[in-house]
Residue, then its C-alpha position, 0 to 999 in steps of 0.5 A: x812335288x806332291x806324291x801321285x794319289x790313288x784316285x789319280x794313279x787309277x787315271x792314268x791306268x784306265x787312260x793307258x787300257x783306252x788308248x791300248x785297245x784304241x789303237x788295237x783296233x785302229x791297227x787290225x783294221x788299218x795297219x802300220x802305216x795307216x794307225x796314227x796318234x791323231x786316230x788314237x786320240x780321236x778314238x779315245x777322246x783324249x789328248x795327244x799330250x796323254x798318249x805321249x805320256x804313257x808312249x814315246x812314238x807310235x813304234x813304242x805305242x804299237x809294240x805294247x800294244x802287241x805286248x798288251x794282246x799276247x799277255x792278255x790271250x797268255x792268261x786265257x790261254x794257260x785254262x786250256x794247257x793240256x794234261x803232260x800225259x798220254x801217248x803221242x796220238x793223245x798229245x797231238x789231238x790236245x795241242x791241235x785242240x789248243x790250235x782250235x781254241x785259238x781259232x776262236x779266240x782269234x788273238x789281235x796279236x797274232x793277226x797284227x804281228x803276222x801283218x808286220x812281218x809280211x812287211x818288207x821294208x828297211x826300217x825297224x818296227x818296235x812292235x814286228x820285232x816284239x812278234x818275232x821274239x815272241x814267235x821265237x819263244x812259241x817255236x823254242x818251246x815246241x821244240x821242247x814239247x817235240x822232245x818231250x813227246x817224241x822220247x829220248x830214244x827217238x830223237x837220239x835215232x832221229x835228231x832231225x825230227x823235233x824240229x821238222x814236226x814244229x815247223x809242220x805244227x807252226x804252219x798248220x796253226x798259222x794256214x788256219x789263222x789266216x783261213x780263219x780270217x777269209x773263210x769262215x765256211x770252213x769246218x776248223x773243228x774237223x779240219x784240227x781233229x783230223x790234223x790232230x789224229x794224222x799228225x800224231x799218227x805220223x810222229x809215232x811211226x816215224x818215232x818207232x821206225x829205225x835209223x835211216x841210212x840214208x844221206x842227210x840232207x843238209x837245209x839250206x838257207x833260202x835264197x830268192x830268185x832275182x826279179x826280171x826288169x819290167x820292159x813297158x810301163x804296165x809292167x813297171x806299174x805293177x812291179x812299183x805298185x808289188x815293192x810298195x804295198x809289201x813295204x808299207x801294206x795297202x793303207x800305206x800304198x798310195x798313187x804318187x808312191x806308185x809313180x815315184x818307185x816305178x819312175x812314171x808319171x801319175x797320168x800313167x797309172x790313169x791310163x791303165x787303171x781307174x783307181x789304187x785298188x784297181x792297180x793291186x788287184x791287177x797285181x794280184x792277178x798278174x803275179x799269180x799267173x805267173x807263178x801258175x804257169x812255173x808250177x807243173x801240173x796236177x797229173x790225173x791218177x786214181x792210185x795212192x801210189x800215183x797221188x803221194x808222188x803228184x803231191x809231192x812234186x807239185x807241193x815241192x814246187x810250191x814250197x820252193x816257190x816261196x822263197x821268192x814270195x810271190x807278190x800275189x800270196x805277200x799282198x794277199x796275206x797282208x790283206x787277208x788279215x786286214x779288218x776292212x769294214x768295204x771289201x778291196x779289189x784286191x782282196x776280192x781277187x785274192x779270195x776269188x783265186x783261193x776259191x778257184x784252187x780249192x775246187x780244181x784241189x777238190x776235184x783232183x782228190x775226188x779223182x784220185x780216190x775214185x777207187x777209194x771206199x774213203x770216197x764215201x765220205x763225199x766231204x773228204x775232197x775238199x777237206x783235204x784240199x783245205x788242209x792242202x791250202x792251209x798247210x802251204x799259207x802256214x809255210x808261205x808265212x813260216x818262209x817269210x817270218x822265220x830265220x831258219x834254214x829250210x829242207x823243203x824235200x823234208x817238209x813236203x814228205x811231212x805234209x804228204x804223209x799227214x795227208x796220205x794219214x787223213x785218207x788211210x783213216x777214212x779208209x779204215x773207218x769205211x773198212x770197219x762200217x761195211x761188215x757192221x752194215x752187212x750184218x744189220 
């Protein structure tokens, strides 16, 4: 057989780029279930026999495809690697910097593995598996980079420590992806500026400050809640329709799937629904108010005392909540990350539902800072209430994806205190504006 030339070798590299980044696009936009060879071939007008050349199956083609993504933002993310120098505020403004930079980049492998992960079927997925090796090492290498920051003196008095503040770093990366994908109104500079600034502002008081006496927690793992058996076939419905999207996405869910889980027949979803996305969309519904009614409610107060406590017991709540994953955040996250050129009815209702929690978050800061000077800066309601929605989506997926045992006391003080932090430094900035306009 004659040796494979130049001219054709640099063939069958470019024929392997095409179908790559052919099928990168298929999956944002479609999903596991809904990428196939024949529309991988059809986008890159090359034959089945060409991409069965290069990929065994589509699982083997999807999981290079993650791989294709992440090398390729590695070689441009490595530019923006901050300096190993500064103190711990310093450290933590560049890495929330590097948060920001991703924002922009908006990585197809983040997007795509954090959709299969979501996915809670039975079957092994070469390229969900790819994700969580690589989201392993991201979370092993900020570890380390905790560590390093925080000083060995301060791990010894605080062993718990480098772990905890990953956990905080890799949710608030992964809530503003996933804000990114749904509401680009939002400011990502200021929000990773002020996560930044309070983060690192938090992480040295709680390096410098002595060892507690108190009784370590011990985490444990998460364990979910059974599901009550629906009684009349609307419910049964909607409990099929939630099993079948959160194992195949919304491309993969279809009507007879729906009627074959839920054991009714397809005249039976007719009945109470005009169509799939009419089905998801009430599922979404359905299961957030659900979940509201168990969450206890935003106290009014117009103290710092009164609003860390209510923080803490409503967010609490919400982060033990998410052991049973919520159909309405499961679906809605899956589809948030979804490249649809028509909007759904479910993700319309998903997004309606956020808008509403954000203003009625909004409205509760601006009460709780009514005597407050920070309140002069009328932004800050609802920045912190962004920072509230991003940092509990960060969670929600953190709970989903990654195998570690959860302290949820322990991650919900960190949030309240990176909040509190955010408030404490308008504060003071206001603090520091009133003398300088008293003299001018």
């Amino acid at each position: 057989m004659p040796p494979r030339t130049s001219r054709r070798h640099k063939q069958g590299v470019a024929s392997r780029e095409r179908i790559l980044d052919a099928a990168l696009e298929i999956a944002a936009e479609r999903g596991y279930d809904g990428t196939t060879i024949a529309l991988v071939c059809e986008a890159t007008g090359l034959p089945a026999s060409s991409v069965y050349w290069h990929f065994t199956n589509k699982d083997a083609l999807l999981a290079e495809v993650l791989e294709h993504s992440y090398t390729r933002w590695r070689s441009s993310e490595d530019a923006f690697e901050e300096a190993d120098v500064g103190d711990m505020r310093r450290r933590s403004a560049a890495r929330f910097e590097r948060v920001r930079l991703g924002l922009v980049e908006q990585p197809e492998f983040w997007r795509l593995g954090l959709r299969l992960s979501l996915l809670s079927g039975p079957d092994e997925i070469a390229a969900r598996t790819r994700f969580l090796q690589v989201r392993q090492d991201a979370v092993d290498a900020t570890v380390v980079w905790c560590v390093d920051v925080l000083g060995t003196p301060a791990v010894t008095r605080h062993p718990e420590l480098p772990e905890l503040l990953t956990k905080l770093l890799m949710a608030a990366g992964d809530g503003l992806f996933m804000a990114v994908q749904s509401d680009r109104d939002w400011d990502y500079d200021r929000l990773t500026a002020e996560l930044g600034a309070a983060t690192g502002e938090i992480a040295a008081r709680r390096a410098d400050a002595p060892r507690s006496r108190a009784r370590r927690r011990t985490p444990r793992p998460v364990s979910r809640t059974p599901r009550p058996e629906p009684t009349d076939s609307r419910e049964r419905l909607l409990a099929g329709a939630a099993e079948v999207v959160a194992e195949r996405g919304y491309v993969g869910t279809t009507i007879s799937r729906v009627c074959e889980r839920s054991g009714l027949p397809v005249s039976s979803v007719y009945w109470f629904f005009e169509d799939k996305d009419a089905l998801l969309a009430e599922v979404v519904q359905h299961s957030f108010a659900g979940w509201a009614a168990r969450q206890p409610p935003w106290e009014p107060t117009d103290s710092a005392v009164g609003r860390a406590a209510a923080l803490r017991t409503v967010l609490g709540r919400t982060t033990r909540s998410f052991a049973d994953a919520p159909d309405f955040l499961r679906i809605g996250h899956m589809m948030a990350f979804e490249r649809q050129d028509e909007e759904t009815a479910a993700r319309t209702q998903f997004l309606r539902i956020r808008r509403d929690v954000e203003g009625q978050l909004s409205q509760w800061f601006a009460g709780t800072l009514a005597r407050s000077p920070a309140l002069r800066d009328k932004a800050l309601p609802p920045l912190l209430a962004r920072l509230v929605i991003a940092l509990t989506d960060g969670l929600f997926l953190a709970v989903q994806v990654d195998s570690w045992a959860w302290d949820f006391d322990a991650i919900t003080d960190l949030v309240v205190e990176v909040l509190e932090a955010v408030v404490a430094s308008h504060e003071a900035h206001a603090a520091r504006r009133r003398p300088a306009l008293q003299h001018a």
